[in-house]
Structure formats: C-alpha cells, structure tokens
C-alpha positions, 0 to 999 in steps of 0.5 A: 555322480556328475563328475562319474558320468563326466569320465564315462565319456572317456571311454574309447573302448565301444570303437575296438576293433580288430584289422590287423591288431590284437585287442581291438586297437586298430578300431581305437586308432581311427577314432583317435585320428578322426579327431586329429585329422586337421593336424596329422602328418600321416606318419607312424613307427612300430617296433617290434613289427614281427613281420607288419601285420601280425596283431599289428597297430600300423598296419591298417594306418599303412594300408588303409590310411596311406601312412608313411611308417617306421618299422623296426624288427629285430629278428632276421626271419620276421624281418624278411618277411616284413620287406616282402610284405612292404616292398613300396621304400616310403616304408623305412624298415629297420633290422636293429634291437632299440636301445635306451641309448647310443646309435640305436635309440629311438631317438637316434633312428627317428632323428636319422630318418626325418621324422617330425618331433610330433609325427602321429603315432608310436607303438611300443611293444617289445614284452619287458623293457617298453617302460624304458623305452618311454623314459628314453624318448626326449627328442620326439613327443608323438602325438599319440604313443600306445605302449604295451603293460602287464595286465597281470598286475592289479591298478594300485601295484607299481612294478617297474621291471628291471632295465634289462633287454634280456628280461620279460616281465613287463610293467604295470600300468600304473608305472607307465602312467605315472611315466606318462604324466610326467612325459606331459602325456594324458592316458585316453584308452586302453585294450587287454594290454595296450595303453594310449596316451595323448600329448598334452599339447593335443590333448583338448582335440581328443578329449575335455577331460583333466583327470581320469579313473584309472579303474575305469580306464582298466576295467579288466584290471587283476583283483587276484590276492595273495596271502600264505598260512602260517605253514609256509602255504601260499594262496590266491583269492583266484587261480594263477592264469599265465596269459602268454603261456597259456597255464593255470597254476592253482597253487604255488608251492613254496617249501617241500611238503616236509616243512609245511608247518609252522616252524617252532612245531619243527622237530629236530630233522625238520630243523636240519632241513629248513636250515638247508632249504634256506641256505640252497634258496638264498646263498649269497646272504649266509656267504655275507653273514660268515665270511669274516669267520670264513676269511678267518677260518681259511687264514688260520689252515693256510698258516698255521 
C-alpha cells in the first residue's frame, strides 16, 4: 500500500492545461520546468510545427516564456503561416521533412544551428514514425523530450509501426517506453497521447521516484478485446472508436456473409468460394506454394 501511495505522487496530470496545446500538455510543461529553472537554457524544438500555434507544445514556451525555438514544418502552406505568425529570427524555421538519417536528421539540424546537447525540451509528433525518430537521436540528450503514441493500443501491447515516413499508424506506448528506458530516459506524464519523459541526468530535479506503474501513467489506456467465433465472426468487448477519424465501427466484417460458418460445415459451392477468397486475400503465398508447378507447367507449353 506504501509503495502505491509512493507512485501517486508522480502523477503530473492535476497541472494540464491547455494555452496552445491539445490535451492539457502546456500546464504539464510549466510545472516540468519550475522544477528545472536553475538549469534551463530556454531553448525548444517542434516538429511537425503546422503553423506554431495550432494544438502547439512550444507555443506558450515561445511566447510566454521568452524560449528561443526550432521549429521544423514540412508542408509549404503551414509552413508560411508559421513565418507569418514568428517573424522575430531567434525563432529557427525550418521547411524540411526529418529523417532518421543523412542531411536532414535531427541530429543534423540541431547540430547545424547550435543547439546544446541538453537544451530544454523536443516535441515529437509526426503521426507514425515518432518511434524512429527517438531511436535516431544520438548526439543530443534534451532534458525533457515529449513524444506522441497510440492510445489505441491497450498498456501491455508492443507495436512498433513499420520504418515507413509514408506510414500512419503510430506506436504504442509501451514501445516508446521501453526505447526511452533504453535512451536512459524515465517516463514522468503523460496526456491522450502524448508521453513525457526526463533525462535520467535530470531525473532527481523532477522526481524521487526509481520506477513507475505504467497503468497508473495511462490511466485511459484501451481495455478494448478482441476474439472471433468459429464462424469467422470478429468481435470487440467495446465498439471500435477511430479518434482521428472520428468513426465507430461496431463491427468488423472479415469474410462475406456466405462463409460465415465454420468450414468443415461448407458445402461444395461454399467450398469453391473460400477457396477463392483465401487466394484473392492473400496472392503471393498461393504464388510461393505452386511456383515450382507453375515454372514447370510453363517449360513444358514453350517447349514441347
């Protein structure tokens, strides 16, 4: 019972609020850097930035904090924006994708501007690849680093989306902890979707505590399950809420309504079916088991 009371006073989340950001981080933030006011630097970096102030977490570091920042926008139109709304030049704007490696990581930029290996705070959002992003960085350790995950996916789950820019699926958050521990980086909050984490060099100005409950940490964490009949049927324990799309999906339909069954019950036309359901689902491994038979069959049309 000591040692439960002992992790509620990591609890950051009675200080969200919300300036420019989008689940409370902002509020988070200040506390996290009352604590660290003897050794700030007062510089930040943000990327994707969209135009700087849209559900921002530099923001109000910028503004109401006199933060010198790095902020890194992709995209053409949000990137003007973002030069109209931070003309002042302390404010590095950078019109790049970043990479995990090569010109254009994020090693790279922060070493091309100056940066200290330990400036103050990085915000990593670019809804996928924020995992790889992490594993890249080498050079800089930030104090504090706060970093996007899918909340989607339930606290024991480790997903590690694909290393794929063009891809959006995100990673869970037990992944990026686990990357974070091994980057010597202790998780301290966290908000919808947001993790934060602490440098372990700074870790006794934030914090006493040596481990943490990670479903205490994620206390909205997806209890969703789910579990299929024999049929071919899938159900969920809850309805499918897809956040970013905004969509419930109450059901999710696998096979035609025609195969649902289990199939030694099939008759013959059944049978036909499911084979050709199976072969138009996955091509490639009916290609891999027949193509010696295939090779063979074509060698014997154009030979004989």
């Amino acid at each position: 019972m000591r040692e439960r009371e002992r992790l509620i006073d990591f609890d950051f989340k009675i200080y969200k609020k919300n300036i420019f950001s989008q689940f409370g981080e902002d509020g988070i933030i200040e506390e996290i850097f009352k604590r660290l006011s003897d050794i700030s630097d007062k510089r930040c970096c943000e990327f994707g930035a969209w135009d700087g102030k849209f559900c921002s977490n530099t923001c109000n570091l910028i503004i109401n904090h006199n933060y010198e920042a790095i902020l890194i926008e992709p995209d053409k139109k949000k990137f003007n924006e973002l030069n109209i709304n931070f003309p002042d030049k302390k404010i590095i704007k950078i019109n790049k994708f970043v990479n995990f490696s090569g010109e254009n990581s994020l090693d790279n930029i922060l070493e091309n501007n100056s940066f200290n290996k330990d400036f103050d705070f990085l915000s990593i959002d670019i809804d996928g690849c924020d995992y790889w992003i992490l594993e890249s960085l080498s050079k800089f350790t930030p104090k504090i680093i706060c970093i996007e995950f899918n909340p989607s996916i339930p606290n024991k789950v480790e997903f590690i989306q694909e290393k794929n820019m063009k891809i959006n699926q995100g990673s869970s958050a037990k992944s990026i902890i686990d990357l974070g521990l091994k980057k010597n980086y202790f998780p301290i909050a966290s908000t919808d979707c947001n993790l934060f984490f602490v440098h372990n060099k700074f870790k006794q100005k934030i914090t006493s505590l040596d481990k943490f409950d990670i479903n205490q940490l994620l206390s909205n964490s997806n209890d969703n399950y789910i579990y299929f009949g024999y049929d071919g049927t899938v159900f969920t324990s809850k309805p499918l809420y897809l956040l970013w799309h905004k969509i419930t999906i109450k059901k999710i339909k696998v096979l035609p309504k025609i195969l649902n069954m289990c199939p030694p019950n099939y008759n013959i036309f059944q049978k036909i079916i499911f084979k050709f359901f199976k072969f138009f689902n996955n091509p490639m491994k009916y290609f891999l088991k027949y193509k010696n038979y295939l090779k063979e069959l074509l060698f014997n049309r154009l030979f004989h």
